[in-house]
C-alpha positions as a Markdown table, in Angstrom:
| # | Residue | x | y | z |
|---|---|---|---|---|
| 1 | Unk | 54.8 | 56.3 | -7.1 |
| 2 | Unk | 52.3 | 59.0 | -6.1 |
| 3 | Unk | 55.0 | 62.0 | -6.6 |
| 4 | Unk | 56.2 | 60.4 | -9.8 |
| 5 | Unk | 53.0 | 60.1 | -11.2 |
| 6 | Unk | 52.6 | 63.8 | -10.0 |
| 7 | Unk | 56.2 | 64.9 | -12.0 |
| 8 | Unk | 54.1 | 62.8 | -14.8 |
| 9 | Unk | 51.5 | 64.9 | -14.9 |
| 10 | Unk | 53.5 | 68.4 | -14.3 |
| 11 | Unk | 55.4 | 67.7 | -17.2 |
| 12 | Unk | 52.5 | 67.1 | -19.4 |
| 13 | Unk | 51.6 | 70.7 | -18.4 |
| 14 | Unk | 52.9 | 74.4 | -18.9 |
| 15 | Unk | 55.1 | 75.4 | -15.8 |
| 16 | Unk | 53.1 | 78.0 | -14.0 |
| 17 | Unk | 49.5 | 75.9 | -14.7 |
| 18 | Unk | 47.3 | 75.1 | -11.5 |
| 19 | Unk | 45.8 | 72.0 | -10.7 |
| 20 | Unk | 43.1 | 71.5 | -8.2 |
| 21 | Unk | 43.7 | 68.7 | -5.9 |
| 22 | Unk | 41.2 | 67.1 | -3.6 |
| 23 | Unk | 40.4 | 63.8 | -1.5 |
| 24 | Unk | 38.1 | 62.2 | 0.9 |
| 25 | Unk | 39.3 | 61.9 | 4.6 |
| 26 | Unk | 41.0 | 58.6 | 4.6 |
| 27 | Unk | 44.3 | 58.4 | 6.0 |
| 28 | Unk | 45.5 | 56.7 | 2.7 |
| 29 | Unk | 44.2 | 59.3 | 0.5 |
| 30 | Unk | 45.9 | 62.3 | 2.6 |
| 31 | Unk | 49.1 | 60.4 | 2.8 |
| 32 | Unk | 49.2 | 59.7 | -1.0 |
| 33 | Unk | 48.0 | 63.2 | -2.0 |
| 34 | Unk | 50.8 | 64.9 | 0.5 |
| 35 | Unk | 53.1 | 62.9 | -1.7 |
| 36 | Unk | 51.5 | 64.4 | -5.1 |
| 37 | Unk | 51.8 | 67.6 | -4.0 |
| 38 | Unk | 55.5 | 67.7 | -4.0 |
| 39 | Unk | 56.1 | 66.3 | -7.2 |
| 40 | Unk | 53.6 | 68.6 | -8.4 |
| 41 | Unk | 55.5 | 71.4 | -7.3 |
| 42 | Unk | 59.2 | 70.2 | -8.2 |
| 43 | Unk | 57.5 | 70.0 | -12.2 |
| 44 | Unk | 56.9 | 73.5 | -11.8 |
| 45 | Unk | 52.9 | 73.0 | -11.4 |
| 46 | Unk | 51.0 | 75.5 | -8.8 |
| 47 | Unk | 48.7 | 73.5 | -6.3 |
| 48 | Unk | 45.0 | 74.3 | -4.8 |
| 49 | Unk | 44.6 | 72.4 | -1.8 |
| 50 | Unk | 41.3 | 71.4 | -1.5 |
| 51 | Unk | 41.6 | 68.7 | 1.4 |
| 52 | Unk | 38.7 | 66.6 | 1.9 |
| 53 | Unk | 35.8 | 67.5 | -0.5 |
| 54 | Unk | 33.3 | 65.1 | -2.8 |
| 55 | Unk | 34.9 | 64.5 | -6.2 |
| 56 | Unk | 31.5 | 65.8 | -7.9 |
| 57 | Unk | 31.8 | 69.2 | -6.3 |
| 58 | Unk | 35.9 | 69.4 | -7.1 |
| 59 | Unk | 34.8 | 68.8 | -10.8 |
| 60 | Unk | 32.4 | 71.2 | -10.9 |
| 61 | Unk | 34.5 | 73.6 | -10.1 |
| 62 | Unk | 37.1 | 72.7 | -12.3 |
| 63 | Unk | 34.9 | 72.9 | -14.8 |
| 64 | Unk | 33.9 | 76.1 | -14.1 |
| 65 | Unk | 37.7 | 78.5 | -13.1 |
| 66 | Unk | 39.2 | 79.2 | -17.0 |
| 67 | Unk | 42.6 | 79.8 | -14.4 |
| 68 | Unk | 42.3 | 75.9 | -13.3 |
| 69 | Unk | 44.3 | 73.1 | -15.5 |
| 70 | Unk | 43.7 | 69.8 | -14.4 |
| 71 | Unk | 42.4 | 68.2 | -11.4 |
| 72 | Unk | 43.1 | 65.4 | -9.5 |
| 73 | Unk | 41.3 | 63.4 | -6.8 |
| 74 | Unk | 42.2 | 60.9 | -3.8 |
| 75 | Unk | 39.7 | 58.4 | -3.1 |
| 76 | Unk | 39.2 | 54.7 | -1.2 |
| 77 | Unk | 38.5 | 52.2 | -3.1 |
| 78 | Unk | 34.6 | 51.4 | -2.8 |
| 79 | Unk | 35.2 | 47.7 | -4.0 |
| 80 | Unk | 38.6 | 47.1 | -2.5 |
| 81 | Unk | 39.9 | 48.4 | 1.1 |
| 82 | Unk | 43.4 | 47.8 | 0.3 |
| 83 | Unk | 43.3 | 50.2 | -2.9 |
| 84 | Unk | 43.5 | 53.8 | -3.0 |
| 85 | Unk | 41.9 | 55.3 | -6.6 |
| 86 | Unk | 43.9 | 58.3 | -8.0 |
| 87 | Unk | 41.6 | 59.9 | -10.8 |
| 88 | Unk | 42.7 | 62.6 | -13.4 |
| 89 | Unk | 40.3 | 65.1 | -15.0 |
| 90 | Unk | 41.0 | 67.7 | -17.8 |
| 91 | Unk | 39.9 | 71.2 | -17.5 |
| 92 | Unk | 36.0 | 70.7 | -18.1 |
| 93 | Unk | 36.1 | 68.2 | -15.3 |
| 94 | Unk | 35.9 | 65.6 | -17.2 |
| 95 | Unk | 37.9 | 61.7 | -17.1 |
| 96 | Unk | 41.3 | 62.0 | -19.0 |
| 97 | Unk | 40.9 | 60.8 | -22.4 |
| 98 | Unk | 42.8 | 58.0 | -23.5 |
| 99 | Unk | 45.3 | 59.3 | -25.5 |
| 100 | Unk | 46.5 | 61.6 | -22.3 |
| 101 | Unk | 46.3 | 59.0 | -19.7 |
| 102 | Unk | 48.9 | 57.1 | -22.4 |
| 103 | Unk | 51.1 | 60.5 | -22.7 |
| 104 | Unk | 51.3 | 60.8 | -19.0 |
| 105 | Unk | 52.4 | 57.2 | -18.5 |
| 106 | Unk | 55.1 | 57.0 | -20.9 |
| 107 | Unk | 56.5 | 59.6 | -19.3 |
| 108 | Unk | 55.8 | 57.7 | -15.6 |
| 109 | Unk | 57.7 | 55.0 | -17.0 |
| 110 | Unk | 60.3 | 56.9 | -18.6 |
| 111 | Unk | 61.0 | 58.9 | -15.8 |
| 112 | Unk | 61.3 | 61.6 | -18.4 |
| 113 | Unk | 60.5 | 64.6 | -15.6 |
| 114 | Unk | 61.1 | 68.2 | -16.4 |
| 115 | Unk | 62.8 | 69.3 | -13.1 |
| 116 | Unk | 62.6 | 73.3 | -13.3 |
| 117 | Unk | 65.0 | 76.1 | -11.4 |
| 118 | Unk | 64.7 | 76.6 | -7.2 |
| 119 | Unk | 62.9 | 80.3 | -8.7 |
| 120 | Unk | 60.1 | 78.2 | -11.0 |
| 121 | Unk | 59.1 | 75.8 | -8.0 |
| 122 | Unk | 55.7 | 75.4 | -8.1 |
| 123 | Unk | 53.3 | 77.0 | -4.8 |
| 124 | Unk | 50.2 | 75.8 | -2.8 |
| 125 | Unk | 47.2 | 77.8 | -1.9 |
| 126 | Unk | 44.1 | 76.6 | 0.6 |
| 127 | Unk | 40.5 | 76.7 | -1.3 |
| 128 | Unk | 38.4 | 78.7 | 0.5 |
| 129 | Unk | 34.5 | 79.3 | 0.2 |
| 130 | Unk | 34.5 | 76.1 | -2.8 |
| 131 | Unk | 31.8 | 74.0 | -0.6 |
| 132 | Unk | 29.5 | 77.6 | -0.1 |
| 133 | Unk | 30.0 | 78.3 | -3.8 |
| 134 | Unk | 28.9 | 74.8 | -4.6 |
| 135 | Unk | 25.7 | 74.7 | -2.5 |
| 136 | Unk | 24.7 | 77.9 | -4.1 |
| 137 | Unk | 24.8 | 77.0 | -7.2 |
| 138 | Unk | 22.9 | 74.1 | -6.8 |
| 139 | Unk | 20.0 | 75.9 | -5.3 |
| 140 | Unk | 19.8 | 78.1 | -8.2 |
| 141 | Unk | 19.1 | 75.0 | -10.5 |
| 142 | Unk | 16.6 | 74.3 | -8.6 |
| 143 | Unk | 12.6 | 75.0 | -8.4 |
| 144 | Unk | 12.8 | 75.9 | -4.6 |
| 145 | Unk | 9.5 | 76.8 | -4.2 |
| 146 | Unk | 8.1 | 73.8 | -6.0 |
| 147 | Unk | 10.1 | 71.9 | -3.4 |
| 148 | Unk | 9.0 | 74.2 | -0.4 |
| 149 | Unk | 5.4 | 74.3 | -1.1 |
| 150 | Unk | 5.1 | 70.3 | -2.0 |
| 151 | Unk | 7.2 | 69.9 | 2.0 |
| 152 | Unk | 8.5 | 66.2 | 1.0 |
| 153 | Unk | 9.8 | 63.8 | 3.7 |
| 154 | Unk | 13.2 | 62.8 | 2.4 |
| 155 | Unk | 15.9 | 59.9 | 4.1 |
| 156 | Unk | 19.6 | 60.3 | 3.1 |
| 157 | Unk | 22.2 | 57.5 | 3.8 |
| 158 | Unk | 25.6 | 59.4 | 3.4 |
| 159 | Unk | 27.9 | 56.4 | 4.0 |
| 160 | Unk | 30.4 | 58.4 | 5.8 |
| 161 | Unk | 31.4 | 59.8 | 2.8 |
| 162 | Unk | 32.4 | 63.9 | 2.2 |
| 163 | Unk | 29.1 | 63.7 | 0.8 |
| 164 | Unk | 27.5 | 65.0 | 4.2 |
| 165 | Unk | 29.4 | 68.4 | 4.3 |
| 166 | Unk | 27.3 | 69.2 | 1.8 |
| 167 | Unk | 23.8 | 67.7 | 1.6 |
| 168 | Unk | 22.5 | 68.3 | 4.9 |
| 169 | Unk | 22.9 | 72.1 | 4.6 |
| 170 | Unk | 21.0 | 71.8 | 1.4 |
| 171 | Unk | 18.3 | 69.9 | 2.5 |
| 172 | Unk | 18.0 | 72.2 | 5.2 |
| 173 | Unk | 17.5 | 75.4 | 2.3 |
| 174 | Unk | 14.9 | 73.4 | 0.7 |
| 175 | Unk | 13.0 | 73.0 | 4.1 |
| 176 | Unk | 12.0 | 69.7 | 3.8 |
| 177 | Unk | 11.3 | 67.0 | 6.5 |
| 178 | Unk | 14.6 | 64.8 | 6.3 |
| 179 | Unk | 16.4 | 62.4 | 8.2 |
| 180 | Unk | 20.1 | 62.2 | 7.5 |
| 181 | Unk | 22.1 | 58.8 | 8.0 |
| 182 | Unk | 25.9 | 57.8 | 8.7 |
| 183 | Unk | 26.9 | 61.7 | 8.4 |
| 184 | Unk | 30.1 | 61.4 | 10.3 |
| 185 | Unk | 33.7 | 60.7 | 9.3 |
| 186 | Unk | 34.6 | 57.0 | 9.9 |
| 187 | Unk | 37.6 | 55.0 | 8.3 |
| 188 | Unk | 36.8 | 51.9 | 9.2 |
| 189 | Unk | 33.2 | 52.4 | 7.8 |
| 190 | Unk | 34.6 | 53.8 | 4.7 |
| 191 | Unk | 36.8 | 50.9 | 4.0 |
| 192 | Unk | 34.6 | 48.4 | 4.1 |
| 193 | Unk | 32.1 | 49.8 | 1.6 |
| 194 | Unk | 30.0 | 47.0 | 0.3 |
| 195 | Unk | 29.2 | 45.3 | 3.9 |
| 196 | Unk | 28.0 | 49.3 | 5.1 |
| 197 | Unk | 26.1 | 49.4 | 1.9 |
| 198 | Unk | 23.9 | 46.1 | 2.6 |
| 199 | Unk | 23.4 | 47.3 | 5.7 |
| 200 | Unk | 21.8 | 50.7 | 4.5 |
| 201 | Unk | 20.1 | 49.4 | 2.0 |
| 202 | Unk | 18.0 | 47.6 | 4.8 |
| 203 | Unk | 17.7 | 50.8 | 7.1 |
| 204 | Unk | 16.5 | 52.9 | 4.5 |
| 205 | Unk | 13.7 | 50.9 | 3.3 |
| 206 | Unk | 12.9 | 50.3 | 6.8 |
| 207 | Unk | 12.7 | 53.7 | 7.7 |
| 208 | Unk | 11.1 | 55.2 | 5.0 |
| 209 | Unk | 8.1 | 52.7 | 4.9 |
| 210 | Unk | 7.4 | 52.5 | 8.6 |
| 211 | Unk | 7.6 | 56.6 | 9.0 |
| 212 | Unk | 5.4 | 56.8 | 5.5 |
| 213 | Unk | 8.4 | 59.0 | 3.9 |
| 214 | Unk | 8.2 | 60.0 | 0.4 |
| 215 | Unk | 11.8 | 58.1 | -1.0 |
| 216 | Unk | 15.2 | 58.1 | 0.5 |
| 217 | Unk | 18.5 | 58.5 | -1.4 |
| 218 | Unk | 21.8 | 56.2 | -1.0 |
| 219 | Unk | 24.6 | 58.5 | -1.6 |
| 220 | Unk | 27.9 | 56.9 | -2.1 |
| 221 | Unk | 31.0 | 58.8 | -0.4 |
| 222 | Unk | 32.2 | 61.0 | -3.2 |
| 223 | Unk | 29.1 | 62.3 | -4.6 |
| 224 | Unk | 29.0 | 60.5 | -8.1 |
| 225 | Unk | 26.6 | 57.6 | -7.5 |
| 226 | Unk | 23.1 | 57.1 | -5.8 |
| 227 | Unk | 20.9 | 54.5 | -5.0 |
| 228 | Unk | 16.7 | 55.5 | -4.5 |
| 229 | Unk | 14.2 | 54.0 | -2.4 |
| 230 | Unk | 10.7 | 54.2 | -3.1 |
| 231 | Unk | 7.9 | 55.7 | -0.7 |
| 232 | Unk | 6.8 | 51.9 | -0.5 |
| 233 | Unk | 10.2 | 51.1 | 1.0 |
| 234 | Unk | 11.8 | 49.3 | -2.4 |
| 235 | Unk | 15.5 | 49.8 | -3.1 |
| 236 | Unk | 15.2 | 50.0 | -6.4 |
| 237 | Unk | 17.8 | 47.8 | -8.8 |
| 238 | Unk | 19.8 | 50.0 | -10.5 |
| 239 | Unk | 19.2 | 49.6 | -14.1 |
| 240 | Unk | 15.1 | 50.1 | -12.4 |
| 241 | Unk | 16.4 | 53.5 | -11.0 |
| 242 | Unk | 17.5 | 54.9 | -14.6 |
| 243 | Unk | 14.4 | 53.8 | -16.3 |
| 244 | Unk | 12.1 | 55.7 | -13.2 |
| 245 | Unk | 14.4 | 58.8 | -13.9 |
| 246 | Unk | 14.0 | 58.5 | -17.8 |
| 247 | Unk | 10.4 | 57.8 | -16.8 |
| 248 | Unk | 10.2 | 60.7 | -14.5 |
| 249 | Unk | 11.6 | 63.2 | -17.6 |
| 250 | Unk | 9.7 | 62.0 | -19.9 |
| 251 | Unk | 6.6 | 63.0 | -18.0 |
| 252 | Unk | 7.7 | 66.2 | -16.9 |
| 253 | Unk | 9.3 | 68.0 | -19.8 |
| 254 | Unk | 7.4 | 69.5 | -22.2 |
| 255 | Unk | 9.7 | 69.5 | -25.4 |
| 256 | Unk | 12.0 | 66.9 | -26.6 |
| 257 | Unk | 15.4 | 65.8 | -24.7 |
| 258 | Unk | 17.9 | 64.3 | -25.8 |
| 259 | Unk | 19.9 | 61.3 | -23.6 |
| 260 | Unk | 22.8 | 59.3 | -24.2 |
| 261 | Unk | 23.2 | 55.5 | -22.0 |
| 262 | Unk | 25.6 | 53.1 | -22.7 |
| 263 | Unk | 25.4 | 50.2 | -25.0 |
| 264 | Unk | 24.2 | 47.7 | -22.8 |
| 265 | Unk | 21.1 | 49.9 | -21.0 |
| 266 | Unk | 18.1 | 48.6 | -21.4 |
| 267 | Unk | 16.0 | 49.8 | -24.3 |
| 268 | Unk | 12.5 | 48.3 | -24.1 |
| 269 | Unk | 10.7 | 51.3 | -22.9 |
| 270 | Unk | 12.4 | 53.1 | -25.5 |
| 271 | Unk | 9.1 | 53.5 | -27.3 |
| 272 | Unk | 7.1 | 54.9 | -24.3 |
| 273 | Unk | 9.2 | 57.6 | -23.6 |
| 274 | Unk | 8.2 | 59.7 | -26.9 |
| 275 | Unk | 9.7 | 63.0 | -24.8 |
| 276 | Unk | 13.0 | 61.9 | -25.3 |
| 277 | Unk | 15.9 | 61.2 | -28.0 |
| 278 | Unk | 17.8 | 58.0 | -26.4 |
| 279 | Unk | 21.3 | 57.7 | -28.2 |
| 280 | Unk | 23.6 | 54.9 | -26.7 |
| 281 | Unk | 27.2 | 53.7 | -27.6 |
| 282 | Unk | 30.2 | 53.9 | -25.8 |
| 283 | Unk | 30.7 | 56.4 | -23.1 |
| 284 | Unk | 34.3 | 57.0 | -24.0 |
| 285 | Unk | 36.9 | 59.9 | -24.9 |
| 286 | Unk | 33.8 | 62.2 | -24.9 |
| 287 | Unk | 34.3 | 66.5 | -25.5 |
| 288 | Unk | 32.8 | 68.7 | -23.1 |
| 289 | Unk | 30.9 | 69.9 | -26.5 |
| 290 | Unk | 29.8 | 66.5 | -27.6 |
| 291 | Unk | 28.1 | 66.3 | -23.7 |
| 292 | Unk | 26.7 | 69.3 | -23.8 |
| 293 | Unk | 24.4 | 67.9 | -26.7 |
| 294 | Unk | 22.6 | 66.2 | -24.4 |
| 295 | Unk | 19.7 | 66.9 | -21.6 |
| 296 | Unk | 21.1 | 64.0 | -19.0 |
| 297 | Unk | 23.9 | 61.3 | -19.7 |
| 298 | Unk | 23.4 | 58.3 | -17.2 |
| 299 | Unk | 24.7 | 55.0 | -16.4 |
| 300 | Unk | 23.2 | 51.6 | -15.0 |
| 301 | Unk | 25.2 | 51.9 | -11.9 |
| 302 | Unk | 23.7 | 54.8 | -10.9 |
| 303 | Unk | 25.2 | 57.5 | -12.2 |
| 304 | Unk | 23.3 | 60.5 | -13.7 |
| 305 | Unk | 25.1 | 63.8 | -15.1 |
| 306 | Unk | 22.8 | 66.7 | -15.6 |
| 307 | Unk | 24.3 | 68.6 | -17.6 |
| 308 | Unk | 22.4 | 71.6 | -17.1 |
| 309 | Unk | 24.2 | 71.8 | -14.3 |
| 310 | Unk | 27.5 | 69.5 | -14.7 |
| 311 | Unk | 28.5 | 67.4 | -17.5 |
| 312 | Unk | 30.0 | 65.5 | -15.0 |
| 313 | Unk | 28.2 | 62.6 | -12.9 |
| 314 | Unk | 26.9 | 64.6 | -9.8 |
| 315 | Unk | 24.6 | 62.5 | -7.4 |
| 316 | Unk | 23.8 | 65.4 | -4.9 |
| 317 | Unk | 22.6 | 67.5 | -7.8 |
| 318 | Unk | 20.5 | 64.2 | -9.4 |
| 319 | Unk | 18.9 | 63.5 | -6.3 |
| 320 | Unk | 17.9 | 67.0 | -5.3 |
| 321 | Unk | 16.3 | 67.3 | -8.8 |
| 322 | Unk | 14.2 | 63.8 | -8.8 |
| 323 | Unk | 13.3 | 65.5 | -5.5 |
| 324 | Unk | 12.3 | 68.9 | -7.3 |
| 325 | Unk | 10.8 | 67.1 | -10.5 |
| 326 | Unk | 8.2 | 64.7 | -7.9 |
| 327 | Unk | 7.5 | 67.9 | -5.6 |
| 328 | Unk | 6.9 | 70.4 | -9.1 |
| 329 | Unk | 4.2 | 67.7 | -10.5 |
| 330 | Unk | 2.7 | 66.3 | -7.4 |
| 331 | Unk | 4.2 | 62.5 | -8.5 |
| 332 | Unk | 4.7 | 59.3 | -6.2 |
| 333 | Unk | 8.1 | 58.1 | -6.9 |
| 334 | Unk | 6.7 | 54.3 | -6.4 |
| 335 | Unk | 3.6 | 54.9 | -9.4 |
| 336 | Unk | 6.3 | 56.1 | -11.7 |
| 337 | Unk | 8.6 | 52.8 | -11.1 |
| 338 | Unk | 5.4 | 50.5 | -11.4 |
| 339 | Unk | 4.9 | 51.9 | -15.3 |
| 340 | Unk | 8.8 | 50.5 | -16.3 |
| 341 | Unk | 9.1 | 47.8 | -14.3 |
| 342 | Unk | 8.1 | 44.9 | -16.5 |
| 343 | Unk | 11.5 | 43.6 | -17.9 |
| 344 | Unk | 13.6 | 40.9 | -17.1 |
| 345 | Unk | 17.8 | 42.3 | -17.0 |
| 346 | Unk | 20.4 | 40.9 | -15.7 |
| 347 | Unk | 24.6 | 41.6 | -16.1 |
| 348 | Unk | 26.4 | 38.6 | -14.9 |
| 349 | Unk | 30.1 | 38.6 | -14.6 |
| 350 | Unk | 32.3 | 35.1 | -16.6 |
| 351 | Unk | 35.2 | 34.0 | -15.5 |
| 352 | Unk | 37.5 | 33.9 | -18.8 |
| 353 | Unk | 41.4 | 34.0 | -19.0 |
| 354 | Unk | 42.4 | 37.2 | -20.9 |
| 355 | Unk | 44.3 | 35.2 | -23.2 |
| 356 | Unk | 40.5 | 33.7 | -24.2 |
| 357 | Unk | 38.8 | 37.0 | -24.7 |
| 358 | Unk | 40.1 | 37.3 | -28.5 |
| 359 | Unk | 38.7 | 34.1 | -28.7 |
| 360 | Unk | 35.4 | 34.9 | -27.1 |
| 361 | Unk | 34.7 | 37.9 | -29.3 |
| 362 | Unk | 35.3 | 36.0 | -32.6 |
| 363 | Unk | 32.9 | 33.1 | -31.7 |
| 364 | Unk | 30.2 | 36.2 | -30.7 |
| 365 | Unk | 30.9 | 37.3 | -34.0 |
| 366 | Unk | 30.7 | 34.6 | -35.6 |
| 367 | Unk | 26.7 | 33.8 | -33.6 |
| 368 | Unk | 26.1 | 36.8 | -34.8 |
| 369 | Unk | 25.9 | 36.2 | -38.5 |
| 370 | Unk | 22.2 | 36.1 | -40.0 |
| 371 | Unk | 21.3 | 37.7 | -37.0 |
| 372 | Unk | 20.4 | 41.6 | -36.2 |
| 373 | Unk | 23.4 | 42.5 | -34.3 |
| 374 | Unk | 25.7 | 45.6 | -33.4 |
| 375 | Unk | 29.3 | 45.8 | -32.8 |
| 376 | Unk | 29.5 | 49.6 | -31.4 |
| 377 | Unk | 30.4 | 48.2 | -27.8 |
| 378 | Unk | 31.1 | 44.5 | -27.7 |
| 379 | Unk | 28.9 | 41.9 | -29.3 |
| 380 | Unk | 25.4 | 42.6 | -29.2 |
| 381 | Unk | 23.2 | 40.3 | -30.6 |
| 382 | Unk | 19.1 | 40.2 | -30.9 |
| 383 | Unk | 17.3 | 37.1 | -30.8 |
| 384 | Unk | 13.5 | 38.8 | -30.5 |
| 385 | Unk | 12.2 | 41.8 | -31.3 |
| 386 | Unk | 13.2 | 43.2 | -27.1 |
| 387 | Unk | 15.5 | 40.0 | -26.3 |
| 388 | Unk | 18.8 | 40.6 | -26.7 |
| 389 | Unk | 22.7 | 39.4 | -25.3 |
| 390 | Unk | 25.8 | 41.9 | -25.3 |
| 391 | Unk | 29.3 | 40.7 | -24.3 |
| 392 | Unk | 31.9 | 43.0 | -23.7 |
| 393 | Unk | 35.3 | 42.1 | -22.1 |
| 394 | Unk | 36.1 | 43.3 | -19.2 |
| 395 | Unk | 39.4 | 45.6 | -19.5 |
| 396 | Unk | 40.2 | 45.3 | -15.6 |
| 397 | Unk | 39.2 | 42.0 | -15.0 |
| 398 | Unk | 39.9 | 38.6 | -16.3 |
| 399 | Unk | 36.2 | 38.3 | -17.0 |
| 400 | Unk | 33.6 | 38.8 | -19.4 |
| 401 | Unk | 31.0 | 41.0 | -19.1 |
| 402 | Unk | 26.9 | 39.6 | -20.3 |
| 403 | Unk | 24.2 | 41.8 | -20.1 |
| 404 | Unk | 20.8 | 40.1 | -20.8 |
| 405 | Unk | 17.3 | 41.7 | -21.9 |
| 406 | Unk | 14.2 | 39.6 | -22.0 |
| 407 | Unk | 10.4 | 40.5 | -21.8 |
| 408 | Unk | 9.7 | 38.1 | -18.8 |
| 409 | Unk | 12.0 | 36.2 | -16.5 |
| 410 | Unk | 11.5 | 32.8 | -18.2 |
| 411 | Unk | 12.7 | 34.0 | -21.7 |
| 412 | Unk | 16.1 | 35.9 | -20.2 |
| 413 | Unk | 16.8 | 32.8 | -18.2 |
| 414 | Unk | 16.8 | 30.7 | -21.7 |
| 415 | Unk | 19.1 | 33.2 | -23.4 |
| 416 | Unk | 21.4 | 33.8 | -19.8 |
| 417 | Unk | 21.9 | 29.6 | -20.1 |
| 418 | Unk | 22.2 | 29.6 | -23.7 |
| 419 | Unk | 25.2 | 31.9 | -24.0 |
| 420 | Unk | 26.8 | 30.4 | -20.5 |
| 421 | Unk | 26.7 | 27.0 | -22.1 |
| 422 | Unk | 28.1 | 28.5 | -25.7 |
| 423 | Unk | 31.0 | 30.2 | -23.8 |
| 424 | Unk | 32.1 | 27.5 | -21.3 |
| 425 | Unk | 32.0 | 25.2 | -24.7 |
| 426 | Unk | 34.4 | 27.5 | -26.5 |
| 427 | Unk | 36.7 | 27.8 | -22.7 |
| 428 | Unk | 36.3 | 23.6 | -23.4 |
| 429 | Unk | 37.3 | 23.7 | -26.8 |
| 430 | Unk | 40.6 | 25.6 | -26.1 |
| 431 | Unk | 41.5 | 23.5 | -23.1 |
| 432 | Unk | 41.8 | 20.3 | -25.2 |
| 433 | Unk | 43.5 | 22.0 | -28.5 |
């Protein structure tokens, strides 16, 4: 499957085109990408053989060598140790847009390969200096001495991940105080990704409270997601973490920015942060110059793309620059979370048949009526002025996705029971038709 989906791929490209392939260090992931590579070069496709590298830094560069076509990467799954992820990104480093990913699997299922001559077989070269490249260019993004004079006292949870090729050496440039955490290569660790990340969720917030650090940094294996801990030890929830970064740039910029979030961030602090211009909608399909509109383009999951430095999401860039912005203006990261905190938010996961979904979405609509709503991503509907409900179905999953914003706890409980009520009446409704 792996080399077919290669000869996909190649024949969506000119013969002679170069695509940059990389993976993380899993057995799996070297095993599949060995595979790729043939198929790659029996379609007449050259090869750069990155081997193990973060998926961040291997779309950076892509983004960045006009002589570079495509790229592809090899990672474990982080939800699923039985699953290896194959992800495909265009020229600017950027996700495949729909329309390719449905070119380059009707030609999967085809089988509709170009095969080219024994002369036109494609070649593979070895990256070398990519990782030195990267590092350097990070630092030159960066306010070094802000960072150097402030001396912060920084803990980093690598999870095993390529991740710690990198960061270490940076830190080290930036001469700060750091302690670095699960830096070394370990399969086992990496494939069971949610039981290591409970675990360093605790050890962080341990250690950075009881040594009197300034925040820590959970950095998943490939480089696009992070987690942040506060100097008082909290691990902060995720959709928390994007409104203390928002926060954080609001305070620190000194002319307007603009951000884009997906439909279902939250929104009630809109208002405070007069420094920026918050667009949201759906995070799909996007240009390279649509993203470059745009100051910072973020996620609730952790995911933050500065895109003064990538347009695509880079968690060892994010990080180092929360770190610069706190160390430039003298800031406690734990102050700046206690000024967004106030919400209640919550994204709960419903179990519903996909053949129900249809059905779902037309009884959301049909709520909806009388009602301030938006149908940009889902069903969104307002019952207050900062309460609202937004139901998307889940595209992987035979489930619906609910994201909930109230003012206080009491009132996003009432609305989370309301709408779990409405929907299991509807899943009753079809059960005795």
């Amino acid at each position: 499957m792996s080399t077919k989906l290669a000869e996909a791929l190649g024949t969506m490209l000119p013969v002679g085109s170069t695509v940059y392939v990389s993976r993380d260090y899993h057995r799996s992931s070297r095993m599949l990408k060995r595979a790729f590579l043939g198929g790659l070069l029996s379609s007449g496709l050259n090869a750069v053989d990155i081997t193990y590298m973060p998926s961040a830094a291997m779309r950076y560069h892509l983004a960045h060598q006009e002589q570079i076509s495509a790229g592809v990467h090899f990672r474990q799954s982080i939800t699923d140790k039985t699953h290896t992820e194959i992800l495909f990104f265009t020229e600017a480093g950027l996700r495949i847009d729909t329309n390719t990913a449905k070119s380059i699997e009707r030609v999967f299922f085809r089988e509709s390969f170009r095969r080219v001559d024994s002369e036109d077989i494609g070649e593979i070269q070895v990256a070398e200096f990519l990782e030195k490249e990267y590092k350097a260019e990070i630092l030159k993004h960066l306010d070094l001495d802000a960072i150097r004079i402030h001396e912060p006292k920084v803990v980093v949870d690598m999870m095993n991940g390529a991740v710690a090729k990198i960061y270490p050496e940076l830190l080290s440039e930036l001469q700060t105080e750091h302690i670095m955490l699960n830096i070394n290569p370990d399969e086992k660790k990496l494939s069971m990704l949610p039981t290591l990340e409970k675990k360093s969720r605790e050890n962080l917030s341990k250690i950075v409270s009881s040594l009197a650090y300034d925040l820590g940094f959970i950095i998943y294996p490939n480089g696009q997601k992070m987690l942040m801990v506060t100097d008082s030890g909290e691990v902060l929830p995720e959709h928390v973490a994007l409104l203390t970064v928002l926060n954080l740039i609001n305070k620190t910029i000194t002319e307007k920015k603009r951000v884009f979030l997906p439909a279902w961030a939250p929104d009630i602090f809109d208002t405070h942060f007069g420094n920026l211009e918050i667009e949201r909608g759906k995070y799909r399909n996007f240009t390279a110059e649509k993203l470059r509109e745009y100051y910072l383009v973020a996620s609730i999951e952790g995911n933050f793309a500065f895109t003064e430095f990538a347009l695509n999401r880079d968690a060892i860039f994010a990080s180092l620059k929360v770190l610069e912005l706190l160390s430039k203006y003298q800031l406690k990261l734990s102050d700046i979370v206690e000024e967004v905190r106030e919400l209640y938010y919550r994204h709960e996961h419903v179990p519903c048949q996909s053949a129900l979904k249809g059905r779902m979405m037309r009884k959301f609509l049909e709520d909806a009526k009388g009602k301030r709503a938006s149908m940009e991503d889902g069903v969104k509907i307002w019952v207050g002025e900062h309460d609202w409900v937004l139901m998307i179905p889940d595209q992987y999953d035979e489930s619906l996705n609910l994201y909930i914003q109230a003012t206080d706890e009491s009132r996003g409980q009432e609305i989370l029971q309301t709408y779990l009520e409405k929907i299991a009446e509807r899943v009753r409704e079809k059960d005795d038709a």
